[in-house]
N, C-alpha and C positions, 0 to 999 in steps of 0.2 A: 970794733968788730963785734964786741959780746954786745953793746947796744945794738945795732940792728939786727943781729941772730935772732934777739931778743923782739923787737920789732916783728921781725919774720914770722916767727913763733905764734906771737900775740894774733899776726893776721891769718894766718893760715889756720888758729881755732875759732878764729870770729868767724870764718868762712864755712867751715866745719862746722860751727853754732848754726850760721844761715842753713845748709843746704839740708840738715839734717831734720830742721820743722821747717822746711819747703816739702821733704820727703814726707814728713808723717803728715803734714794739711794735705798734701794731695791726695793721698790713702786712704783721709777720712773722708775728703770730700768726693774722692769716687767710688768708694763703698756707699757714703750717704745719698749718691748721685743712680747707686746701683738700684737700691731698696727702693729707692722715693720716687721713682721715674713714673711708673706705672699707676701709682695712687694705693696699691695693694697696702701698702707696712701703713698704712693711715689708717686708724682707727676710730669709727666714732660712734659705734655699739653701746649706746648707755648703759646697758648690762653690766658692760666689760668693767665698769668704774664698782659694783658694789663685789663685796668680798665674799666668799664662803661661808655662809652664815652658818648652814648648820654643818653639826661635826660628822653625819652621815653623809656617806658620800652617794647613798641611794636617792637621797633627800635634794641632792647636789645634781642628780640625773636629773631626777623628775622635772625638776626647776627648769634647768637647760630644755628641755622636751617640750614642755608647755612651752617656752619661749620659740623654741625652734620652729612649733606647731603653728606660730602664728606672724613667727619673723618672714615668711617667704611670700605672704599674700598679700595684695593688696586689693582694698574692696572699694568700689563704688557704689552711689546709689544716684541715680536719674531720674529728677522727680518733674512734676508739670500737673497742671490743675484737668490739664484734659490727658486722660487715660493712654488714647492712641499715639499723639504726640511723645511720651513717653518709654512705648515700647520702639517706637522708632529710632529716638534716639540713643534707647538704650544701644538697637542692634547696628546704630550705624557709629557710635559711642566705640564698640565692642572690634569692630574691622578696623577703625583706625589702631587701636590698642597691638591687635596681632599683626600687623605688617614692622610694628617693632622686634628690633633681638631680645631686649629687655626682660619680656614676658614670655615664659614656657606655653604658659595654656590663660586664655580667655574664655571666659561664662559669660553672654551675655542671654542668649536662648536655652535652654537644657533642651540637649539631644533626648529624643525620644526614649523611657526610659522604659520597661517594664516592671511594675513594684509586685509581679506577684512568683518573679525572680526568686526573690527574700524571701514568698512564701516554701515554695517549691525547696529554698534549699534549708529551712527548718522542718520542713514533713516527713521528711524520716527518723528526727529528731521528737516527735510531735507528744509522743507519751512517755515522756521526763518532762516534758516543759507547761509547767500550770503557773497561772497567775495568786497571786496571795487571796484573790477571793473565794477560786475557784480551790482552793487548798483548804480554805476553812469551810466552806461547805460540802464537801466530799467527806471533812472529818467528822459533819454535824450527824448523827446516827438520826437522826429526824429528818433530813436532805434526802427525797427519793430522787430515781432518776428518771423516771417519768415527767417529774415537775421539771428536773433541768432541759432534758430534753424537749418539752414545751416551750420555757424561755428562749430555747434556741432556734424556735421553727416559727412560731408566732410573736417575735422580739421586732419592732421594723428593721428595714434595712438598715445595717450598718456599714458605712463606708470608711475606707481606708484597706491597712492590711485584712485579707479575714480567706481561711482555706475554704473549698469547696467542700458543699453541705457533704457529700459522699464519704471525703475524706475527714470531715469532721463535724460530726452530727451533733455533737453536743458544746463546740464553738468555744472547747477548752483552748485549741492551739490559738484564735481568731483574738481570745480575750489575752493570750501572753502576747501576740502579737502588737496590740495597741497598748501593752504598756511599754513597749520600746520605746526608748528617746530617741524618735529619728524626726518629731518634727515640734523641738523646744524651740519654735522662733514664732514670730508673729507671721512669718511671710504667706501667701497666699498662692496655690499653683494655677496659673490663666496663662493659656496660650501659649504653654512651656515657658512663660516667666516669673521668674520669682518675684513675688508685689506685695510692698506692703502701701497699706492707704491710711489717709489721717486724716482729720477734719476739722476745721477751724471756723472764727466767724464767716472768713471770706470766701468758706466753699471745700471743697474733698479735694486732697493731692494723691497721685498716685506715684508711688516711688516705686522704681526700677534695680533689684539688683545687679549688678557689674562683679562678678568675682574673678582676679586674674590671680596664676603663679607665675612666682618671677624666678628667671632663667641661671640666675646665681643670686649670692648674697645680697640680703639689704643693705650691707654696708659696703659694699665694693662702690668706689667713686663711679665707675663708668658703667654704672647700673643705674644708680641715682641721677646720673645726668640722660640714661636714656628715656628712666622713665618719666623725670620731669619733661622731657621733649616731646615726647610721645602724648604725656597726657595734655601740654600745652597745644600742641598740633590738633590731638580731638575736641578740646574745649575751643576752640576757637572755630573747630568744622563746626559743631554742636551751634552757637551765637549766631552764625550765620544761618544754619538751615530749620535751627528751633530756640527761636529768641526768647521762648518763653519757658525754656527747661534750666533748671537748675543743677549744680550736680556740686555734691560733697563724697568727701576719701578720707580712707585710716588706712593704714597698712604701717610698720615700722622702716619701711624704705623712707617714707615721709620725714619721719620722726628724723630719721635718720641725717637725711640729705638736709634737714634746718638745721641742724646741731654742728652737719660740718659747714655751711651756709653762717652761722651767726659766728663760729670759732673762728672762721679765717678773717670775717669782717674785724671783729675782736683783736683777731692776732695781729692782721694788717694795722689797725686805729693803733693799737698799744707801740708797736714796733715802729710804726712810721712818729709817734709823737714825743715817745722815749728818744727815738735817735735824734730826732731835729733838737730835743727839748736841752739834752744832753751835749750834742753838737753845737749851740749855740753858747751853752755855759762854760764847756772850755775853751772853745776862742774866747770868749770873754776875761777868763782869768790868765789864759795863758798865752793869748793875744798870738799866737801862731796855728799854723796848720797842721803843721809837721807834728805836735805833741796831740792834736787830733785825731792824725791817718795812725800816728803809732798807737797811741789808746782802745782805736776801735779797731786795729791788726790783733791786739792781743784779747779784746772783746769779742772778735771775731772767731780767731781759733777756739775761744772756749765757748764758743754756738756751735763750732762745728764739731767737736771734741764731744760736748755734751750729747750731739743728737745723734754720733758712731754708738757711743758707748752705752746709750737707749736702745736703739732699733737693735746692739748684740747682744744685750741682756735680755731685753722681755720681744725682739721678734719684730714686735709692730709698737707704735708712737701711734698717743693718743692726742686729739687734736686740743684737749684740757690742756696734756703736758706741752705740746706749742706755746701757748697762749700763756700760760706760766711762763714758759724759758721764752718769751719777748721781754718780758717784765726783769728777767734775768740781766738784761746789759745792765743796769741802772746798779747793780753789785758788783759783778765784773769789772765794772770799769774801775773801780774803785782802787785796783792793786794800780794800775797804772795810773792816776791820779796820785796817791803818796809817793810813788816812783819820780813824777815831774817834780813834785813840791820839793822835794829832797834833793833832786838834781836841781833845776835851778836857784834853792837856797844856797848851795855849796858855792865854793870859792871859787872864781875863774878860771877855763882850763880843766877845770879836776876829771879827770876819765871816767865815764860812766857808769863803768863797772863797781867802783870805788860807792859811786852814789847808789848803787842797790845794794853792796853789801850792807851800807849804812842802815838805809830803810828796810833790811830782810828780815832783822829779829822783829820790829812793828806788826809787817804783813805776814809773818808765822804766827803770831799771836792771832793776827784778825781769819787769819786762814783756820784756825785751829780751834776758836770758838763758832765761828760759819758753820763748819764741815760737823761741829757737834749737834748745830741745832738743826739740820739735816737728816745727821744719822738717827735722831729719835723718830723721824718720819718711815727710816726704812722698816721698822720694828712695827707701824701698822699697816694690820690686813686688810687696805684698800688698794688693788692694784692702780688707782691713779696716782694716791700719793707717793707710792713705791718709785712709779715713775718719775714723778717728780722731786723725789730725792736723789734718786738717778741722776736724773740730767743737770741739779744742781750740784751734783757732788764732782761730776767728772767737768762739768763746765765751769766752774770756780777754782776746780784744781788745775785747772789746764791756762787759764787766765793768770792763775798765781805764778805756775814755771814760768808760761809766756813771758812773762815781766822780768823775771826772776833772771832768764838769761838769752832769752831773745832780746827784747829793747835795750840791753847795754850793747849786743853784739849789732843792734842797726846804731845807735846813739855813736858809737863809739869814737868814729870818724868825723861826727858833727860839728861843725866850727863853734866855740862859744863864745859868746862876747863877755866882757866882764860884769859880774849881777850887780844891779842896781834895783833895789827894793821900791816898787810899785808903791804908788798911795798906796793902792787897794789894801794892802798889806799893810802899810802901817797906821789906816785907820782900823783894818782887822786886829789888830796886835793892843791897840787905845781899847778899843771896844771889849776885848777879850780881856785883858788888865782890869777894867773895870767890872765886869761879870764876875768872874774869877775872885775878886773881891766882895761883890755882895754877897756869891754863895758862900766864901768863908767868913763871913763878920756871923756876929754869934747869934745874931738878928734872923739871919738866915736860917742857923739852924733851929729854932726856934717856929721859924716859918713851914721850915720841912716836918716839925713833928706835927703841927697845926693841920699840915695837909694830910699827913698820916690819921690822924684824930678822924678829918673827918670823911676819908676815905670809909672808914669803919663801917659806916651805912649803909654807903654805897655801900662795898663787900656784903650785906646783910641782905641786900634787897637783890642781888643775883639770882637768875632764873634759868631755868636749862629747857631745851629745847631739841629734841633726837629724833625731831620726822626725817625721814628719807629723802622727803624732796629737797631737803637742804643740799642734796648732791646733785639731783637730775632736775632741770627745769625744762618743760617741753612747752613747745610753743602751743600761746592760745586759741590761735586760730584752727590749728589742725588738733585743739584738743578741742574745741566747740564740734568741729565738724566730726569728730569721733562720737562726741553723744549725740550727734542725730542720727547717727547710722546705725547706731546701739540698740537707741530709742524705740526707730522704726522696723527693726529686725527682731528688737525683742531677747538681744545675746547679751551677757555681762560680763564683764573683764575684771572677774575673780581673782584673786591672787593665791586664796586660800585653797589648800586641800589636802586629801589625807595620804600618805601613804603604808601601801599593804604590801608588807614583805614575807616570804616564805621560803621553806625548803624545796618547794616544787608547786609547780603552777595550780596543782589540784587545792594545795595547804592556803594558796594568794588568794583563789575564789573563793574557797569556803572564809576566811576572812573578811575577805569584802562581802559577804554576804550576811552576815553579821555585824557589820557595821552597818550596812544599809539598814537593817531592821533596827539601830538607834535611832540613824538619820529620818527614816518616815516617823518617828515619834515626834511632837510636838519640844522642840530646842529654847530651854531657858523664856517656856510659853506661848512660842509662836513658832506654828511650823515651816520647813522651809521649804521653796516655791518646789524642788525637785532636788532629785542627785544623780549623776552622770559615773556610771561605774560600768567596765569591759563585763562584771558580774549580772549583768541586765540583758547583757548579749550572750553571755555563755554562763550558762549555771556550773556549779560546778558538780563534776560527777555523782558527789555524793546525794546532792539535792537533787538529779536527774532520777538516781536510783533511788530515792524515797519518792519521788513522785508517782513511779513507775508501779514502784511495791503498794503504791496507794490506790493506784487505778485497779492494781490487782486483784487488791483485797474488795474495793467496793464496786468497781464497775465487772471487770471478766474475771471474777470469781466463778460463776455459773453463766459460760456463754451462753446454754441456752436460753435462757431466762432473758438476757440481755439481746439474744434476738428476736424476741419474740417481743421485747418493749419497744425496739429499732421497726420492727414489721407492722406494729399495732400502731405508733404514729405515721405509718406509710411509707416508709423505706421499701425495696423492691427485697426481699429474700438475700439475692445474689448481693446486695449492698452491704446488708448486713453481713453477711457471710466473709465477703472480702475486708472490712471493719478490722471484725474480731479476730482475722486469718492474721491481719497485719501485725495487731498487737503480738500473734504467737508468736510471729516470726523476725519481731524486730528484737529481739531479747535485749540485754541490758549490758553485753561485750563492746559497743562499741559508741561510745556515748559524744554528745558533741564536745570536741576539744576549742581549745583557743586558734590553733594553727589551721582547722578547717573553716573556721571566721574571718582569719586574717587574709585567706586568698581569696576570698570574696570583693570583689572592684566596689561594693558598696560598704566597706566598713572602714575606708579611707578615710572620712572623716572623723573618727572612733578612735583611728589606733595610737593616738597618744596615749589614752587610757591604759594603752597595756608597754611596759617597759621591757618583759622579757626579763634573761638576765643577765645581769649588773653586777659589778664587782661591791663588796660589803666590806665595811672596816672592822664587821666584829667577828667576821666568818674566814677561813681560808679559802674554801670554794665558794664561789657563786652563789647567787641565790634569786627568787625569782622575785617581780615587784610589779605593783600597777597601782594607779591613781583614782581616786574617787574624787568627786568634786562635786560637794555640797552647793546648791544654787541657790540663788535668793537672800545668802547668808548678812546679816546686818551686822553693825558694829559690837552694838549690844549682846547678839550671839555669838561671837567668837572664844571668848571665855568659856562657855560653855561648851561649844565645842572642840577646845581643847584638853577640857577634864573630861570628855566622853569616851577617850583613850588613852587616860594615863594608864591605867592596869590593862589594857590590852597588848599581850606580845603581837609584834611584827605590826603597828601600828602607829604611824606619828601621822601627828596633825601639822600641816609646812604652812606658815605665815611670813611670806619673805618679807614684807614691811615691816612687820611687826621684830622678824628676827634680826633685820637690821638697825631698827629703832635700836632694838638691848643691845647689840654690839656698839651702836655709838655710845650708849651712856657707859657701857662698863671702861669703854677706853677715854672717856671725857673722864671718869673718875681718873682713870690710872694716869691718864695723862699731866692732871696733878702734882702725882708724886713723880714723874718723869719732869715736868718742871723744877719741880726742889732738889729731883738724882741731878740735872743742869745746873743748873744756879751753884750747887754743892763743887761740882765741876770745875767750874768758871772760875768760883773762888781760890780752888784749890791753885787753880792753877796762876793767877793773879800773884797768889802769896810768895809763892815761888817764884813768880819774874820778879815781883816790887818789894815783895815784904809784906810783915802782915797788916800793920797800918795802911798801909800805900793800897795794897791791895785790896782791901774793905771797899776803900776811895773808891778805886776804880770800878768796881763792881757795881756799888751801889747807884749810880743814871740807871744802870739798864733794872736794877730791882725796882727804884720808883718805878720806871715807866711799865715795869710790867703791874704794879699795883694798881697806877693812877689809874693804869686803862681797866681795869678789874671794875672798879668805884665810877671810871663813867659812865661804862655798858651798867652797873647796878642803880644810878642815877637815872639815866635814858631808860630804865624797863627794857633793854636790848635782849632777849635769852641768850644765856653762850651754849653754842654747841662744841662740837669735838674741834671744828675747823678754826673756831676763837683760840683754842689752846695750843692748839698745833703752831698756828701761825705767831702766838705767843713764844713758840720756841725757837719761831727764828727772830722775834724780838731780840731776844737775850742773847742768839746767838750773832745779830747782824750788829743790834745796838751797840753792844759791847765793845765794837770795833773804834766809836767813834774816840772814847775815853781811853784807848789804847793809843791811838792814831796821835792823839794829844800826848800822853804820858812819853813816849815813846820820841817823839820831838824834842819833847823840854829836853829830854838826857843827850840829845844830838848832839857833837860839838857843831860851834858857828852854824845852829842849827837855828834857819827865820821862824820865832816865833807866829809873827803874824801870817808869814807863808803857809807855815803848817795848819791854822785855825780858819787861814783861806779853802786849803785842802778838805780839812775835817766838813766843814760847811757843803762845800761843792761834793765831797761825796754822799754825804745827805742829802742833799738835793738831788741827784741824777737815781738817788734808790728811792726816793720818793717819790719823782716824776716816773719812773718805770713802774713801782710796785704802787703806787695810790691811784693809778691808772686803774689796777684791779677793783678797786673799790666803786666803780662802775660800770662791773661787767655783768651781764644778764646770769652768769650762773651763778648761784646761790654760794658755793664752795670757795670761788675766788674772790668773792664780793667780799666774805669773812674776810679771809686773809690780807683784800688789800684793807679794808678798814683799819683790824686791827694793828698791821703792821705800820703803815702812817701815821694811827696815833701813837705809837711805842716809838715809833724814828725819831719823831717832833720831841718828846719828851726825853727820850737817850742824849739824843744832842744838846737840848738846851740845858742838860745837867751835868754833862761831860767834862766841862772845868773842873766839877769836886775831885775828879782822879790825878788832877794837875800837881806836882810837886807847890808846895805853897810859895816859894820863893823865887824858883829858879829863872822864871821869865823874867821877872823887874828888870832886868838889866835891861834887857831886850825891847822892853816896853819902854823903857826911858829915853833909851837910841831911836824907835821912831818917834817918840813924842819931841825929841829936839832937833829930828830931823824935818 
């Protein structure tokens, strides 16, 4: 009776074991079924992958604003060597576009505009607002006003912005008027289209702008899929009714839609060729199915564990960290792999449970250097890596319980036959005996410091390498077709600019207005092509009122005078009269602000420039801010102008590449000594399971292989960047496992050696087939990581015997060689 209580007991917790991860996978996977449905928690905003660079969080706006300023559009350009053809298919380009949902608003024709709108609502404005020439001449006490007033009547026509002679007779408003940046591009206005034209040996193209807003995000999947259909549908009207028009696009929906376009081809290649790759290698050693469907049950739950415990951490899953957690099974599987080796070594009959307590102190070890070389990712501020420490850490830990007490509770029941030891295994065990012996004869170690020797060089001849693109790689085709639309438009895709912070919007203009008067000076000897500042559109107060006070003093000091100069070049009396009435009566109470430019429908294009305000990390209250953007700036110039406001309060110069360049090197350095805080780790903890000798042992495969790989890339002229050392930390942290996985056997009892060195092998294998998969992936971040960590695998394992007790297998080794 206490035997089957007992019995009873056993089955009613294995039942309890099952239903209780029957309950939590279905949980995950309808939460991860909840988020994932729609396409929304998928992320593939290249942005989103770089960090906070700077420690302003104004700087941190700005950043976002530009990006945002540009994230919602997408442009075209419709070009053809015959002019008309062109505008044609611009506007027939343009109707197929708008019958889409995708796109908010389409530009192919510009509605009829009025530009003297612009004039009309700066002329009550008109005497504050002088141009910098018209400012040095007013103050030249040699400058009459007769002579201006001539330039102004007998100048030829000038076109563009300019007020009516009545209203402005001496064509001061006309001349601030044209230094507006309102037409910094190449384009040309014909027929209400925007055109640029080029010209080549084979004759003039006329290019067609197309400007569309799109109706949500560029990274929303079912945005990207509209718009690629939408523009596939007009490209292909276009082929048919103008065979001879071409057409190129930028917008970051593009960008967008390849990135999640190459990630899932990536994920799908990785994930379909890891599983087959890995599927095929344990039927091979384990010649059943059953030890298959259970490996990849427990692989499975930590995919789906990993990807809960992502989407409720950071929200939304980036398609990087996908693409990574495929690469994931080939570790995973790992805990259930030494789970088989162990069960099937054991003695016939032995209950399953029995054989994972066996193999539990092994896979806490391997669990417990994993999960270290992990946690050093969480500590950097890149939120892809974050993620992908994330979803390693919960998906590894979740694969580990898995094993740990689900598979004895499905195992348990399972009939066994009595074990009888596979060749495989005991030409493993010959083969391993003899390894195991070359690395300990003294030959060898000799050999090892040889190779240490001449690592040295290599190590000497290490290069570093911190550009930016090492995280983002954007396709070439749609980056070709970006410089032509640039090209022909004549727009630059600056990174660089300044930000102007204050106490109040009056403190940001006069700021920026004084920066401006740096930037028109010639920068480190060559000036720059222009600068784009909200200061250009609104002066600020105070420069309104000295203009005002200047007109004062030189022009309607003595209105009579001044009418009678107005009268004398032929103004009617009444003209001048109403002039100089204006000046009295527009006084100086009410000057143009920001907020009466911002409601203006034509300074949409503009008001990125102005930030408003923004929360400050060095203020309690708010504070106000706006962006200046130096144009034409060259490499050469950037240095320069960023010392052009080191001593200016409420000024910084924002170089996001550059600012993430120096975040990569300062955490390439530190990463370093987070490899030696690891290693330090490793060992410590080593000492303590084996001792200190034994412990050294074991340690040292995963140090070679972190060296050797140091002295290849030093050999190969390879740069390492941040991403080489990172993925060096789960070297140390994965490799480690293999010399674990070994030491940890020997101590087994009736534990198969050659079984185990089958084990050890096979899960090297299935993390190399998963993770060296990365090593030819198109993004530059995973490509690091699968290199390096393949060569560190290769090298971990084939040095892993040194952690071996030096005696303990002989026996074992003897018994297959006579069997």
């Amino acid at each position: 009776m206490t035997q089957e209580f007992a019995l009873r007991q056993s089955g009613q917790a294995t039942w309890a074991i099952r239903l209780g991860w029957l309950a939590l996978v279905v949980a995950a996977v309808l939460y991860c079924g909840v988020r994932l449905h729609d396409g929304t928690a998928l992320q593939t905003n290249l942005l989103a992958l770089l960090p906070a660079t700077e420690a302003d969080p104004v700087a941190e706006k700005a950043v976002d604003t530009l990006a945002a300023s540009l994230g919602d559009r997408a442009i075209f350009l419709v070009s053809s060597r015959n002019a008309e053809h062109a505008k044609a298919a611009a506007l027939q380009f343009g109707e197929y576009l708008k019958r889409s949902p995708a796109f908010r608003n389409v530009i192919a024709a510009l509605p009829p505009f009025d530009a003297s709108q612009i004039t009309r609502f700066y002329q009550p404005y008109r005497f504050g607002l002088l141009s910098a020439a018209d400012r040095a001449a007013l103050d030249d006490p040699s400058t009459a006003l007769p002579a201006l007033l001539a330039q102004r009547l007998y100048a030829p026509v000038e076109t563009g912005l300019n007020a009516p002679l009545a209203d402005d007779p001496f064509g001061w408003l006309g001349h601030w008027l044209t230094d507006l940046p309102l037409a910094a591009t190449r384009l040309e206005l014909e027929d209400n289209f925007l055109i640029a034209r080029s010209s080549d040996t084979s004759g003039d193209t006329t290019s067609v702008l197309v400007t569309t807003t799109l109706a949500a995000s560029a990274y929303d999947g079912q945005t990207q899929v509209d718009v690629r259909n939408a523009v596939a549908q007009a490209e292909q009207s276009l082929a048919r009714s103008f065979p001879d028009v071409t057409l190129v696009r930028t917008g970051a929906v593009f960008y967008a839609a390849a990135a999640r376009n190459a990630s899932e081809q990536e994920l799908h290649r990785i994930g379909i060729v890891s599983t087959v790759g890995i599927a095929l290698l344990m039927l091979w050693v384990f010649r059943s199915p059953r030890y298959l469907l259970l490996g990849f049950v427990s692989t499975g739950i930590g995919i789906v564990f990993a990807l809960a415990a992502t989407l409720l951490v950071f929200g939304k899953l980036h398609l990087l960290t996908l693409v990574f957690g495929a690469s994931l099974i080939g570790e995973a599987v790992d805990y259930s792999i030494q789970y088989f080796v162990s069960h099937l070594g054991a003695e016939a009959g032995q209950d399953a449970r029995r054989s994972a307590r066996d193999v539990r102190p092994a896979l806490l070890v391997a669990l417990a250097t994993s999960l270290l070389g992990y946690a050093i990712l969480v500590g950097v501020p890149f939120p892809a890596l974050r993620q992908i420490a994330c979803f390693a850490i919960a998906g590894i830990g979740a694969a580990f319980l898995s094993v740990a007490s689900l598979l004895p509770a499905l195992l348990v029941n399972a009939p066994r036959q009595p074990h009888r030891t596979p060749r495989t295994y005991g030409r493993a065990a010959r083969w391993l005996g003899g390894w195991q012996t070359a690395l300990t004869h003294r030959g060898a170690w000799l050999c090892l410091t040889l190779i240490a020797v001449a690592a040295v060089p290599g190590w000497l001849r290490l290069t570093s390498d911190d550009d930016i693109h090492l995280l983002i790689q954007r396709d070439p085709e749609l980056a070709r077709q970006e410089t032509v639309v640039r090209q022909a438009i004549g727009v630059e895709n600056s990174t660089q600019f300044f930000v102007v912070k204050g106490d109040s919007a009056e403190q940001v203009l006069q700021r920026a207005e004084a920066l401006q008067r740096k930037l028109e000076a010639p920068i480190a000897g060559t000036p720059l092509n222009g600068v784009q500042s909200v200061a250009q559109f609104v002066p600020s107060a105070h420069r309104q009122a000295e203009d005002r006070a200047r007109l004062a003093q030189r022009v309607f000091a003595d209105p009579q005078a001044l009418s009678a100069t107005l009268t004398d070049a032929g103004f009617r009396p009444d003209v001048a009269a109403a002039y100089i009435n204006a000046f009295a009566s527009a006084g100086s109470s009410n000057p143009l602000t920001i907020d009466a430019w911002l409601a203006m429908p034509w300074s949409q294009p503009y008001r990125h420039l102005w930030l408003g305000q923004v929360a400050n990390a060095d203020a309690q209250s708010p504070v106000y801010a706006a962006i200046v953007i130096p144009t034409g700036a060259t490499p050469a110039q950037l240095p320069a102008l960023a010392a052009l406001v080191q001593s200016d309060a409420g000024v910084r110069f924002v170089d996001k590449p550059a600012s993430v360049a120096r975040l990569f090197a300062t955490y390439r350095v530190d990463s370093g000594w987070w490899l030696a805080g690891a290693l330090s780790l490793i060992l410590a903890l080593f000492c303590v399971r084996y001792g200190l000798a034994a412990g050294v042992r074991v340690t040292l495969p995963v140090v070679c292989a972190v060296g050797i790989t140091f002295a290849v890339y030093g050999y190969a002229g390879i740069p390492l960047n941040l991403f080489h050392w990172l993925a060096l930390m789960l070297v140390l942290g994965v490799g480690a496992n293999y010399a674990v996985f070994l030491r940890e056997g020997c101590t087994r009892q009736r534990a198969d050696i050659g079984g185990v060195w089958v084990g050890v092998l096979l899960s090297a294998a299935t993390t190399l087939l998963s993770f060296g998969l990365l090593g030819t992936s198109a993004m530059p971040v995973l490509r690091s990581f699968g290199m390096t960590l393949a060569l560190g695998i290769v090298i971990a394992v084939t040095l892993a015997p040194l952690g071996m007790p030096p005696r303990s297998p002989r026996p074992q080794f003897a018994r297959h060689q006579s069997s």
